[in-house]
mmCIF file of the N, C-alpha and C atoms, coordinates in Angstrom:
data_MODEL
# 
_entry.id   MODEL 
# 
loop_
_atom_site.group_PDB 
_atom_site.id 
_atom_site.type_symbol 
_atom_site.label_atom_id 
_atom_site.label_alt_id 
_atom_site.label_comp_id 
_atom_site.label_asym_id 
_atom_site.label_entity_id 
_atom_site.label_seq_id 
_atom_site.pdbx_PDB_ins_code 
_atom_site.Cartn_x 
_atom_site.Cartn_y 
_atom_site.Cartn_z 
_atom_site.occupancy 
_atom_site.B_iso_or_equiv 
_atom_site.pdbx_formal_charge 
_atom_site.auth_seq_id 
_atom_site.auth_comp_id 
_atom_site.auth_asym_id 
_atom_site.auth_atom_id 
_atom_site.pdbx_PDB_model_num 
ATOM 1   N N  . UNK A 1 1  ? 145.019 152.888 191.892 1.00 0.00 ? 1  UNK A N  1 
ATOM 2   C CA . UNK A 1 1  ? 145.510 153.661 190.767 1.00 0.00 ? 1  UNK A CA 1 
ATOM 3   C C  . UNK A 1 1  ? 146.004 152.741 189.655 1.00 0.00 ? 1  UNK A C  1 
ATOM 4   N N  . UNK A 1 2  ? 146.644 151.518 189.961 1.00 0.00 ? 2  UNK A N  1 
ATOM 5   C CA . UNK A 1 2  ? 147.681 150.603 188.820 1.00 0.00 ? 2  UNK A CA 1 
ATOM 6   C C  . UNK A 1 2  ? 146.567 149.954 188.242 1.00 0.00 ? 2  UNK A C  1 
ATOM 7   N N  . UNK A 1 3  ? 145.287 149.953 189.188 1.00 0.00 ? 3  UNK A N  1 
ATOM 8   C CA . UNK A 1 3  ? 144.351 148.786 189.040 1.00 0.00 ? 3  UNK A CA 1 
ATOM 9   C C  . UNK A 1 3  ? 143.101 150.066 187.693 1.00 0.00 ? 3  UNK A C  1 
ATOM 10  N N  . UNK A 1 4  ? 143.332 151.137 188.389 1.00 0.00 ? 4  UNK A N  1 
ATOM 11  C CA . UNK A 1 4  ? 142.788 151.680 186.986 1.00 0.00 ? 4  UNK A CA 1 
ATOM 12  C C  . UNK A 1 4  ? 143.222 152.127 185.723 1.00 0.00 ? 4  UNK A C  1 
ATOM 13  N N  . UNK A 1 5  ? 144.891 152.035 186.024 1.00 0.00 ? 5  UNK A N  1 
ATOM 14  C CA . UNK A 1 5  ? 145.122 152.101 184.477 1.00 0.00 ? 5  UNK A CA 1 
ATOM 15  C C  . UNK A 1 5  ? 144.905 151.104 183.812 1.00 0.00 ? 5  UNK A C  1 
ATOM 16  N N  . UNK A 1 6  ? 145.138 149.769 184.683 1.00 0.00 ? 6  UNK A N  1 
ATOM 17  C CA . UNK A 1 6  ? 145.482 148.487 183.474 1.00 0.00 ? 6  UNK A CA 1 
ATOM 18  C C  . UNK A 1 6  ? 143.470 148.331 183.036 1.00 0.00 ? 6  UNK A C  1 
ATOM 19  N N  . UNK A 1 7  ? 142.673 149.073 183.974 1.00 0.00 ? 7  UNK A N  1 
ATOM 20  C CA . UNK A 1 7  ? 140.792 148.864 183.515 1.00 0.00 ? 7  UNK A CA 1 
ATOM 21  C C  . UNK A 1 7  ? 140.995 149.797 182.151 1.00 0.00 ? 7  UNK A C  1 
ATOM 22  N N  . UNK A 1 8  ? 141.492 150.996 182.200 1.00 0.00 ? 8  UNK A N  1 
ATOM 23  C CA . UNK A 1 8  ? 141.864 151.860 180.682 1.00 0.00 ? 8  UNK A CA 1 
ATOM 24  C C  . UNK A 1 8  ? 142.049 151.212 179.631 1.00 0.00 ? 8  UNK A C  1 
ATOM 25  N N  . UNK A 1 9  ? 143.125 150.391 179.624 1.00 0.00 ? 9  UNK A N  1 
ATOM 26  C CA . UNK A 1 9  ? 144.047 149.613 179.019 1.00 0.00 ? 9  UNK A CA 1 
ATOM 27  C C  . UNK A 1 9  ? 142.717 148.888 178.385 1.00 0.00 ? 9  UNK A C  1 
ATOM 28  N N  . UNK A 1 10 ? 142.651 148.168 178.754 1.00 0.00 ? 10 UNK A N  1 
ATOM 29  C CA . UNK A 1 10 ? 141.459 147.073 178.587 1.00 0.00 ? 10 UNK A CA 1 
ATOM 30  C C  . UNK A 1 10 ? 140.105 147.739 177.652 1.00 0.00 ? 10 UNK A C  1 
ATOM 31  N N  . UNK A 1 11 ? 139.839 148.989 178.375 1.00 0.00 ? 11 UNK A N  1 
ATOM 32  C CA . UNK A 1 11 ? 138.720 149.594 178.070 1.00 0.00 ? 11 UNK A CA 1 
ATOM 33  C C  . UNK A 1 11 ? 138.882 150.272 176.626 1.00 0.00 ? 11 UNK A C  1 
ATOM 34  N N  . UNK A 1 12 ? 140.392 150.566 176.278 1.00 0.00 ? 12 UNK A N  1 
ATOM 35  C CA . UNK A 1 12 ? 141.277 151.168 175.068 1.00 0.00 ? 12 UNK A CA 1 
ATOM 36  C C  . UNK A 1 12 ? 140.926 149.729 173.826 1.00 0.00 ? 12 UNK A C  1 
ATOM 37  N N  . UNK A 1 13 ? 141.533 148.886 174.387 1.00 0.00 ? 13 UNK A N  1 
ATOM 38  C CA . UNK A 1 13 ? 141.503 147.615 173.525 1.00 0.00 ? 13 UNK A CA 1 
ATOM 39  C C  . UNK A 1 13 ? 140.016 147.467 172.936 1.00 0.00 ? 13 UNK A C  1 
ATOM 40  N N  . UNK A 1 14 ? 139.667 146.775 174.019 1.00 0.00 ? 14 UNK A N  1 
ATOM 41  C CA . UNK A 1 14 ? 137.981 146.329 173.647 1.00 0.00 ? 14 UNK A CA 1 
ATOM 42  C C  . UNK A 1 14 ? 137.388 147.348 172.886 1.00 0.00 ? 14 UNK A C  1 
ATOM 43  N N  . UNK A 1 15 ? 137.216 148.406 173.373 1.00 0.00 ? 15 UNK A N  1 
ATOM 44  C CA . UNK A 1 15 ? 135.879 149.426 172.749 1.00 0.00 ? 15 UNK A CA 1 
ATOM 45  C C  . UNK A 1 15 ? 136.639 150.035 171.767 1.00 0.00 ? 15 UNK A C  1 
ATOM 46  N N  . UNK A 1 16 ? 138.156 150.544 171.323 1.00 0.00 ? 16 UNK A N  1 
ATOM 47  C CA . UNK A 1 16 ? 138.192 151.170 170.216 1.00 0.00 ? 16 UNK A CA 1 
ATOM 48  C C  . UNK A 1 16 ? 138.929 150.211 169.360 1.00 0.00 ? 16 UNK A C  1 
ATOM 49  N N  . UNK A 1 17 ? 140.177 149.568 170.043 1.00 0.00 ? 17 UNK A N  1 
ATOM 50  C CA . UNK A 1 17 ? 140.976 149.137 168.673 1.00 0.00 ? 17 UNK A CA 1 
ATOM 51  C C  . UNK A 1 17 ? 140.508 147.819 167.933 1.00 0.00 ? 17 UNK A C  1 
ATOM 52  N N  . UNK A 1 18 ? 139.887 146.812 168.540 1.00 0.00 ? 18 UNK A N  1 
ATOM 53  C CA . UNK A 1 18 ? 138.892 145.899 168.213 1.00 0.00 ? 18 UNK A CA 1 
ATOM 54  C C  . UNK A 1 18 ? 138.017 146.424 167.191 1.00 0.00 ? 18 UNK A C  1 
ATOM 55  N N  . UNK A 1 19 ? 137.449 147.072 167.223 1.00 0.00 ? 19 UNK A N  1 
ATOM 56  C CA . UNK A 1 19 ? 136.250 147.485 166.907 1.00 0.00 ? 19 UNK A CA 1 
ATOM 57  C C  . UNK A 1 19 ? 136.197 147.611 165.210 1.00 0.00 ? 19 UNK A C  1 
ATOM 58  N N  . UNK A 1 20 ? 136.716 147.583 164.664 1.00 0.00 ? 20 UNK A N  1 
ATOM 59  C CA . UNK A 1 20 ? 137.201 146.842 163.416 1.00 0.00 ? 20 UNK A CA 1 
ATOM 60  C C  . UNK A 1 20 ? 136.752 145.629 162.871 1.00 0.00 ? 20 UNK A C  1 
ATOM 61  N N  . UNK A 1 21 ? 136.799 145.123 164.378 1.00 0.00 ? 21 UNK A N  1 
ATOM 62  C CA . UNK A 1 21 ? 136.783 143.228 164.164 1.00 0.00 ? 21 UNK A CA 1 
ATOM 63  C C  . UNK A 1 21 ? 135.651 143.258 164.600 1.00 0.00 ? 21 UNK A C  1 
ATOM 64  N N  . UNK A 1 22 ? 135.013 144.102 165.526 1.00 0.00 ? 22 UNK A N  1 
ATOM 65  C CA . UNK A 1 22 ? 133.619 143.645 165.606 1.00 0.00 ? 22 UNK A CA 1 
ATOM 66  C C  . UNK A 1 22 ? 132.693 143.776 164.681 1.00 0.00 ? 22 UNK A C  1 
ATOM 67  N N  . UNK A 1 23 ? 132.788 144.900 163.800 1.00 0.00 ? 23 UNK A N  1 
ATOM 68  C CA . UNK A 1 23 ? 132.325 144.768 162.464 1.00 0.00 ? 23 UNK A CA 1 
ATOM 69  C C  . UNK A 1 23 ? 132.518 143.676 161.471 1.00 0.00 ? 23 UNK A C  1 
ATOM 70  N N  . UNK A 1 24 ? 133.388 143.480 161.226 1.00 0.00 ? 24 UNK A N  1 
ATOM 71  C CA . UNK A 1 24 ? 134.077 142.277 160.653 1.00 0.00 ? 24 UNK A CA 1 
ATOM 72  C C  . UNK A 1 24 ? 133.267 141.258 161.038 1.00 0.00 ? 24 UNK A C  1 
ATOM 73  N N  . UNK A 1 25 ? 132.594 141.179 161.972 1.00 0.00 ? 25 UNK A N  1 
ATOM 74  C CA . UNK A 1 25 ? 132.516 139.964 162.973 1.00 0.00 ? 25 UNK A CA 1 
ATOM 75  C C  . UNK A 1 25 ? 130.830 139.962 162.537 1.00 0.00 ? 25 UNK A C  1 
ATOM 76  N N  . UNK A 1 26 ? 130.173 141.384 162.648 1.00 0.00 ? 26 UNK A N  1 
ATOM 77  C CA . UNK A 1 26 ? 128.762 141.563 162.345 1.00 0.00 ? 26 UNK A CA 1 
ATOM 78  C C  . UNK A 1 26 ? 128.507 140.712 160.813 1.00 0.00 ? 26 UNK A C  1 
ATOM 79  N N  . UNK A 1 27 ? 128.955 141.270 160.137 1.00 0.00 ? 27 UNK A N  1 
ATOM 80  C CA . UNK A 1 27 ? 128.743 140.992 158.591 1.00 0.00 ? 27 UNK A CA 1 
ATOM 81  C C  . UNK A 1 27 ? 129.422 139.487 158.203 1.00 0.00 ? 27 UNK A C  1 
ATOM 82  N N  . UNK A 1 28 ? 129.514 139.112 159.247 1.00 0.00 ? 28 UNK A N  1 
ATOM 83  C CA . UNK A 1 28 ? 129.555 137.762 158.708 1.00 0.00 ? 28 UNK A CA 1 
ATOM 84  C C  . UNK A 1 28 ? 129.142 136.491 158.050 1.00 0.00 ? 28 UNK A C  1 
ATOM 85  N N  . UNK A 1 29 ? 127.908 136.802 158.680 1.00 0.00 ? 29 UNK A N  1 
ATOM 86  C CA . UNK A 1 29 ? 126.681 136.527 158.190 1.00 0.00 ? 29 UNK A CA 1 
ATOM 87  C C  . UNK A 1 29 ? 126.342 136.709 157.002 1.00 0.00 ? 29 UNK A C  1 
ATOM 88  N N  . UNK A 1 30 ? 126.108 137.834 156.566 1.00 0.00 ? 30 UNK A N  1 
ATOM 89  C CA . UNK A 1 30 ? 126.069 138.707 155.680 1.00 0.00 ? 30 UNK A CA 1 
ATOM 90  C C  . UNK A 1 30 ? 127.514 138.313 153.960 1.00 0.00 ? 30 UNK A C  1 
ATOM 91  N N  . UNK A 1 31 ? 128.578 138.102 154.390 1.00 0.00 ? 31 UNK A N  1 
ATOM 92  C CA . UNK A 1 31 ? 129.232 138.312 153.520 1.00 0.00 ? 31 UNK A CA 1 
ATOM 93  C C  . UNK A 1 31 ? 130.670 137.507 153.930 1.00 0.00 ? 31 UNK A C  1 
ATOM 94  N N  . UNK A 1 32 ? 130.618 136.245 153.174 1.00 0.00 ? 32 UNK A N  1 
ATOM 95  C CA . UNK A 1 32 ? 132.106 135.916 153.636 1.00 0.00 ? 32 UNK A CA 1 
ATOM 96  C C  . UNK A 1 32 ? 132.942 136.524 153.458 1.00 0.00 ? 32 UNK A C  1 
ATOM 97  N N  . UNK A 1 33 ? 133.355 136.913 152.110 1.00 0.00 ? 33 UNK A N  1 
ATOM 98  C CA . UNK A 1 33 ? 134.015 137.796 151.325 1.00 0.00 ? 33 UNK A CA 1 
ATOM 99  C C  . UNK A 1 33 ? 134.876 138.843 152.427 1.00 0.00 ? 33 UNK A C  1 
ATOM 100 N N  . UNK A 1 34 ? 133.611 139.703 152.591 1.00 0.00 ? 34 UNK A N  1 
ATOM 101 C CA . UNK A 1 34 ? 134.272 141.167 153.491 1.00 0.00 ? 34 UNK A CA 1 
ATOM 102 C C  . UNK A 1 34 ? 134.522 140.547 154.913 1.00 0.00 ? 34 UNK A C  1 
ATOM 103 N N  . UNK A 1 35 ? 133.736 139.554 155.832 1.00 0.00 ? 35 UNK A N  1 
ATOM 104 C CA . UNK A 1 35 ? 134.478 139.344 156.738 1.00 0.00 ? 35 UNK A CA 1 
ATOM 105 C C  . UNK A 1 35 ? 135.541 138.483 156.734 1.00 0.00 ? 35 UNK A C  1 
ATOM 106 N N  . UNK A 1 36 ? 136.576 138.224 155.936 1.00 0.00 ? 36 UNK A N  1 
ATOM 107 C CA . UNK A 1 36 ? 137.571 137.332 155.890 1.00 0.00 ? 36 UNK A CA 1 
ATOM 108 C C  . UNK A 1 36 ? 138.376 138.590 155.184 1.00 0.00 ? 36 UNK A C  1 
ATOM 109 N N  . UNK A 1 37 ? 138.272 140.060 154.760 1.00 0.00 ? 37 UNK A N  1 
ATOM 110 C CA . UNK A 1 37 ? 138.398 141.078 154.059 1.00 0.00 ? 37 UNK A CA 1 
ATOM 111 C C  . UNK A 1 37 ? 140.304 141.078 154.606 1.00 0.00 ? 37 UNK A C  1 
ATOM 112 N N  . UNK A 1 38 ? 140.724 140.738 156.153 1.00 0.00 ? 38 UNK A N  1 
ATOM 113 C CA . UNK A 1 38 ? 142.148 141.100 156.681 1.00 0.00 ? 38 UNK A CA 1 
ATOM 114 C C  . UNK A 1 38 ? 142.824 139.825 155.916 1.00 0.00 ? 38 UNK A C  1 
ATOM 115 N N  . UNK A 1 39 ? 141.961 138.692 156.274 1.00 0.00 ? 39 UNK A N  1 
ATOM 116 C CA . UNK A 1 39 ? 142.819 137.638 155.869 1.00 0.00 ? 39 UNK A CA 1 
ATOM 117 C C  . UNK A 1 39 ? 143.421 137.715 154.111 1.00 0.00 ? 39 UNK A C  1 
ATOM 118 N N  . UNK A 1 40 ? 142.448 137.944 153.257 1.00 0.00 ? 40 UNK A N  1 
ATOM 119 C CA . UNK A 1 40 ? 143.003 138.039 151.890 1.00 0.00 ? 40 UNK A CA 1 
ATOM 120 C C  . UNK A 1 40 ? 143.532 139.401 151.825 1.00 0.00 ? 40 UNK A C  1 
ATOM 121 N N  . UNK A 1 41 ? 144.043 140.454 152.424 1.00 0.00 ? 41 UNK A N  1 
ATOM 122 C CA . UNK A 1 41 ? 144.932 141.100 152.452 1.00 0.00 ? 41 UNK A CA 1 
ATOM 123 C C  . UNK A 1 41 ? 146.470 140.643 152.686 1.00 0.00 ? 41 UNK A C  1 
ATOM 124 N N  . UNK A 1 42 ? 146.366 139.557 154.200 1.00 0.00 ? 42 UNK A N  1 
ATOM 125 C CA . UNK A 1 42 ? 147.573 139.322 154.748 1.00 0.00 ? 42 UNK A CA 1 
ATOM 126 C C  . UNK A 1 42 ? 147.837 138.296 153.167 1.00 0.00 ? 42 UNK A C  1 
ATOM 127 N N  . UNK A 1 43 ? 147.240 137.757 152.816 1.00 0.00 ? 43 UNK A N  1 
ATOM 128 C CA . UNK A 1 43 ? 147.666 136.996 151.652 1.00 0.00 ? 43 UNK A CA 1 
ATOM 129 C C  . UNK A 1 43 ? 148.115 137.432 150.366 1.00 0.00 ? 43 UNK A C  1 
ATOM 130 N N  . UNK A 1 44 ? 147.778 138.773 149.596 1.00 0.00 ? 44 UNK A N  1 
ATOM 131 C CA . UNK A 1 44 ? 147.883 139.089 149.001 1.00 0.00 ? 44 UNK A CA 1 
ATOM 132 C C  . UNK A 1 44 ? 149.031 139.498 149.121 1.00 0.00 ? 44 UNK A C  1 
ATOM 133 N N  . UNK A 1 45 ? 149.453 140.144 150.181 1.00 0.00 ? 45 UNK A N  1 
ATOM 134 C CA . UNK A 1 45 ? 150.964 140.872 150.848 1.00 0.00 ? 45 UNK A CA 1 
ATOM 135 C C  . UNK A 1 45 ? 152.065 139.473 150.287 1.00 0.00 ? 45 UNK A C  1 
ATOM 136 N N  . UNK A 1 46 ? 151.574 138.582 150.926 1.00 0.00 ? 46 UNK A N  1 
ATOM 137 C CA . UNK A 1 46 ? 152.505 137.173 150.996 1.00 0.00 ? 46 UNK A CA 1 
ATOM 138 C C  . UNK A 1 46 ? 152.976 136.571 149.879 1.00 0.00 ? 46 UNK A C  1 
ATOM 139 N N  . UNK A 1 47 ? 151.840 137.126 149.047 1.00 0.00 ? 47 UNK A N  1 
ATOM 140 C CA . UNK A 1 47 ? 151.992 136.376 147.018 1.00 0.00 ? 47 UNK A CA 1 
ATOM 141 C C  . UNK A 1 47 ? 152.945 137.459 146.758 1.00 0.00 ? 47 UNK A C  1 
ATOM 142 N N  . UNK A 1 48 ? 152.800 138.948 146.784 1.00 0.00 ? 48 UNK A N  1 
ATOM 143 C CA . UNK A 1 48 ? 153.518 140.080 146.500 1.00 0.00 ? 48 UNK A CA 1 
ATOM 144 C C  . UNK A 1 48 ? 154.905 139.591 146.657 1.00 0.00 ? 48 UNK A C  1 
ATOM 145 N N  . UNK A 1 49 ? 155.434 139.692 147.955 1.00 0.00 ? 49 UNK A N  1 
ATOM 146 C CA . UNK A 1 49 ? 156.615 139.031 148.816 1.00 0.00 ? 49 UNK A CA 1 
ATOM 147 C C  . UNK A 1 49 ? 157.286 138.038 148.164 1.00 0.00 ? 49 UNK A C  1 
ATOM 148 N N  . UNK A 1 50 ? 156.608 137.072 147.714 1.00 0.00 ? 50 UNK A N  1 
ATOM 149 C CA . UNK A 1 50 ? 157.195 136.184 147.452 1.00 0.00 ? 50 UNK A CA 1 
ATOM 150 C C  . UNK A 1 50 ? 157.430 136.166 145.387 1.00 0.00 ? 50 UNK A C  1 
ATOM 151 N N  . UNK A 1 51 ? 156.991 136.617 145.183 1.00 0.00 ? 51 UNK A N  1 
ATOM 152 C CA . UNK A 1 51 ? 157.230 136.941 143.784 1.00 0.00 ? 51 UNK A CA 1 
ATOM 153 C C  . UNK A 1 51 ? 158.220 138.176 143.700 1.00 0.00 ? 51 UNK A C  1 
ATOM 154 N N  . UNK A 1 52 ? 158.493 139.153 144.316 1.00 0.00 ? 52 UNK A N  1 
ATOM 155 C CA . UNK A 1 52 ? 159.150 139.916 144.675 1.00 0.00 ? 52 UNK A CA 1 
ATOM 156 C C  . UNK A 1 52 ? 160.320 138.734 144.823 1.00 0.00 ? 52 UNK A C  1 
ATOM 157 N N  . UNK A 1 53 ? 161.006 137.871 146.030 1.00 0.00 ? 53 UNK A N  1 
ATOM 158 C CA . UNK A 1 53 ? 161.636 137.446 146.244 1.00 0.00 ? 53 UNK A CA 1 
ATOM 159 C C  . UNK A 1 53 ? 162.402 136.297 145.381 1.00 0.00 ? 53 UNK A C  1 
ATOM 160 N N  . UNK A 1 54 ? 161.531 135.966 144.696 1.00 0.00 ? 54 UNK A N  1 
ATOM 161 C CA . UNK A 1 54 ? 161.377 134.306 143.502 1.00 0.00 ? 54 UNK A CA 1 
ATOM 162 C C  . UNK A 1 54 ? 162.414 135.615 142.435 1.00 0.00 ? 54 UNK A C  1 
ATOM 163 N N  . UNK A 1 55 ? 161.563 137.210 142.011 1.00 0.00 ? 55 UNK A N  1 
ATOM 164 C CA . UNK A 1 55 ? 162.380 137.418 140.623 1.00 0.00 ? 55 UNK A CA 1 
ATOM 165 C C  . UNK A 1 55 ? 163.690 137.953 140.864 1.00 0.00 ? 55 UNK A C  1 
ATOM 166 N N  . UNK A 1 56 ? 164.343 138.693 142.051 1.00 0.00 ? 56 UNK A N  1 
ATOM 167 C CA . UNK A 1 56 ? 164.909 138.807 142.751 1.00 0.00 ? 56 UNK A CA 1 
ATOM 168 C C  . UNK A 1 56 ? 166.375 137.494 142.477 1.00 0.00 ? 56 UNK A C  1 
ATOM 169 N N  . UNK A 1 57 ? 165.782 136.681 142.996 1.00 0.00 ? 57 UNK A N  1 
ATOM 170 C CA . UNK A 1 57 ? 167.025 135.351 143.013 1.00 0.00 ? 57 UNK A CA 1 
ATOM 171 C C  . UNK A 1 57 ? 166.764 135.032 141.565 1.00 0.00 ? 57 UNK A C  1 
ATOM 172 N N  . UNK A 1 58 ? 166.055 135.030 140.883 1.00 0.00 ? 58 UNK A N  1 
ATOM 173 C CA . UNK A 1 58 ? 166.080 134.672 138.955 1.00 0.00 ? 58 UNK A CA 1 
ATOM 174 C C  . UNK A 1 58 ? 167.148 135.792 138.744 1.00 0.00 ? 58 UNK A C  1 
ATOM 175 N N  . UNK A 1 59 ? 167.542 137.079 138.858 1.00 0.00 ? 59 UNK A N  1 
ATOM 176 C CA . UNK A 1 59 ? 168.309 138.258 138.687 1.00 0.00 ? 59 UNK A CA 1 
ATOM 177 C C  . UNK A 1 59 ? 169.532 137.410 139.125 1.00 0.00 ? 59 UNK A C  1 
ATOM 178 N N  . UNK A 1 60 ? 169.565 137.172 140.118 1.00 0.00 ? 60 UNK A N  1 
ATOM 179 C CA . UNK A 1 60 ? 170.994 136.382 140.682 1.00 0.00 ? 60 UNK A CA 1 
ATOM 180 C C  . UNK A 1 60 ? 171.372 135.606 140.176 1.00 0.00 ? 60 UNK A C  1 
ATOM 181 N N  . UNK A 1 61 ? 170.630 134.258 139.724 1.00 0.00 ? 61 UNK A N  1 
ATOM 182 C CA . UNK A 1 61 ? 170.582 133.612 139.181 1.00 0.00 ? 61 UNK A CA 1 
ATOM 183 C C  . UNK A 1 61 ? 171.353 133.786 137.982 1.00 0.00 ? 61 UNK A C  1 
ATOM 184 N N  . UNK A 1 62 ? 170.097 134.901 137.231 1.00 0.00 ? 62 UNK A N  1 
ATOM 185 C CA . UNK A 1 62 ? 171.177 135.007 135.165 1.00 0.00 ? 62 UNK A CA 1 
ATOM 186 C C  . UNK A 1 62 ? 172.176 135.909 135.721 1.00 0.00 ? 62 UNK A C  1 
ATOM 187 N N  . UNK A 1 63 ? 172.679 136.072 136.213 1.00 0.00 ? 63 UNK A N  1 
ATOM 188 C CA . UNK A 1 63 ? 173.889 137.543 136.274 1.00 0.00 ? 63 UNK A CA 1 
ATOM 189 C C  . UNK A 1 63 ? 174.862 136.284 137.055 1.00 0.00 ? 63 UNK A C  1 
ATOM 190 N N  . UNK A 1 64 ? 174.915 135.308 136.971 1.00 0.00 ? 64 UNK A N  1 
ATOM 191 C CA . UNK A 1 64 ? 176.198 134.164 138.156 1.00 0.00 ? 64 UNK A CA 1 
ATOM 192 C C  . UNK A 1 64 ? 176.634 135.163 139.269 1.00 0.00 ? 64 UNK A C  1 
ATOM 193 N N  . UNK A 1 65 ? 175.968 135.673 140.301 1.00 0.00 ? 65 UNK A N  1 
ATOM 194 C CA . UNK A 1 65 ? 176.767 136.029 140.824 1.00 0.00 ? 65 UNK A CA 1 
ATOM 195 C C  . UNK A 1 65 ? 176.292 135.106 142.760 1.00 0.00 ? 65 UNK A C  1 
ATOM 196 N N  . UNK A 1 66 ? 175.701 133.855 142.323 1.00 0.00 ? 66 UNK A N  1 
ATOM 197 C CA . UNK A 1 66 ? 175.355 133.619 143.315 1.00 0.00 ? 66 UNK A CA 1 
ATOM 198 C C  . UNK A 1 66 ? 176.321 132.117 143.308 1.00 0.00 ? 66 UNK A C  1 
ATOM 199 N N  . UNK A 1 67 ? 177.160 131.878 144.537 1.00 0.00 ? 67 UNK A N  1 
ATOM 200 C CA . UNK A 1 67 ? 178.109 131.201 144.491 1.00 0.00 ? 67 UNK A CA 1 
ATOM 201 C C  . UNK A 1 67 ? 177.278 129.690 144.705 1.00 0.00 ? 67 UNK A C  1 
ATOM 202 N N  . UNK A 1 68 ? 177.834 128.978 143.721 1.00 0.00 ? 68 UNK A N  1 
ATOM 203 C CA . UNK A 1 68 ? 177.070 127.578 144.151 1.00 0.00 ? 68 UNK A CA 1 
ATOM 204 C C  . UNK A 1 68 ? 177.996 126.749 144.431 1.00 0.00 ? 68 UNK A C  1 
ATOM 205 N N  . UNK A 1 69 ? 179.209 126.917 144.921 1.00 0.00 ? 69 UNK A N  1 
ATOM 206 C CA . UNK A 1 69 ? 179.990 125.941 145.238 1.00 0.00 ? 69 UNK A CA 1 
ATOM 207 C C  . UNK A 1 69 ? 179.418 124.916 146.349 1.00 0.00 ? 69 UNK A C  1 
ATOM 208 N N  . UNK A 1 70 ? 179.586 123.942 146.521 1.00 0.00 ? 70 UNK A N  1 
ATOM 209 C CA . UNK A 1 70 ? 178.974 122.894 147.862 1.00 0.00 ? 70 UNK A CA 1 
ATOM 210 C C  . UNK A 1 70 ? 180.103 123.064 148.954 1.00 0.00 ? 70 UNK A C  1 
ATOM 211 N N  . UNK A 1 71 ? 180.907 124.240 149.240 1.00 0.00 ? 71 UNK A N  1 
ATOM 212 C CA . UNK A 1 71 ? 181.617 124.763 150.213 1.00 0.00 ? 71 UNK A CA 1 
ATOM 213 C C  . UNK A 1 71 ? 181.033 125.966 150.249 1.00 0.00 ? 71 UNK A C  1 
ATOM 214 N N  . UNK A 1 72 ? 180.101 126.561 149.948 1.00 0.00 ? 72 UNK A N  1 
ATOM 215 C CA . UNK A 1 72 ? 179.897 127.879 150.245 1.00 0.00 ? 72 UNK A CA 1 
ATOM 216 C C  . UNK A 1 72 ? 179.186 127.870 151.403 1.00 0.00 ? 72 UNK A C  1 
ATOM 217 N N  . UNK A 1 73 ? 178.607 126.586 152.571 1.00 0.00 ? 73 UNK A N  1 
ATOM 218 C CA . UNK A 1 73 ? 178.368 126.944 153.448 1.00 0.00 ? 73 UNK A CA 1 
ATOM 219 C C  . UNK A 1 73 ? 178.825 125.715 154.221 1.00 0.00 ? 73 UNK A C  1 
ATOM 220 N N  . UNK A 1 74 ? 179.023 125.827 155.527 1.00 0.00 ? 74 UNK A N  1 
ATOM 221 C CA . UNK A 1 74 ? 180.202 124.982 156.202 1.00 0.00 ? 74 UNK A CA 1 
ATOM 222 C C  . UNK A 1 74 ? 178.623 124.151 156.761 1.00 0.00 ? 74 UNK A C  1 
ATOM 223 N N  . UNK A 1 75 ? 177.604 123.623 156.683 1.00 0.00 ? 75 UNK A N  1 
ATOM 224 C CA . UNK A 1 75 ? 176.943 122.634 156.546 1.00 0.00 ? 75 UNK A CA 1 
ATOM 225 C C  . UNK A 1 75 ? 176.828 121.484 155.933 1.00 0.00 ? 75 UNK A C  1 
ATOM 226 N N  . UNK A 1 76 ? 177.089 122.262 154.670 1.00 0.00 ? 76 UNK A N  1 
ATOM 227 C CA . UNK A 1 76 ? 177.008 121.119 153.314 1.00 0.00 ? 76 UNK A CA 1 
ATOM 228 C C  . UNK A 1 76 ? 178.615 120.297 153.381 1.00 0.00 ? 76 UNK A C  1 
# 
């Protein structure tokens, strides 16, 4: 019985949730572009993020409200 759920499991993975990537995987050949299609997503997210984060601390920045004393953290 344990031994056929974890074959499910497996059988869940491979044949449906993969299966994305096996496409991905077909057209590779075919198209760098679209099969590298997740990776310049995860990247695009990351430029977002971080420009998000960069104007964010510029806000902090012109408004002084970010303490720069060289005691503001018990490292320094």
């Amino acid at each position: 019985m344990v031994k056929d759920f974890f074959n499910s499991v497996a059988w869940l993975f491979q044949e449906v949730f993969f299966l994305p990537f096996d496409l991905l995987r077909t057209i590779q050949l075919d198209s760098w572009f679209l099969a590298n299609i997740v990776s310049w997503f995860f990247i695009t997210i990351g430029i977002a993020g971080a420009t998000y984060w960069i104007k964010k601390l510029k806000e902090f920045d012109d408004n002084d409200e970010e303490d720069k004393d060289n005691t503001s953290h018990s490292f320094l």
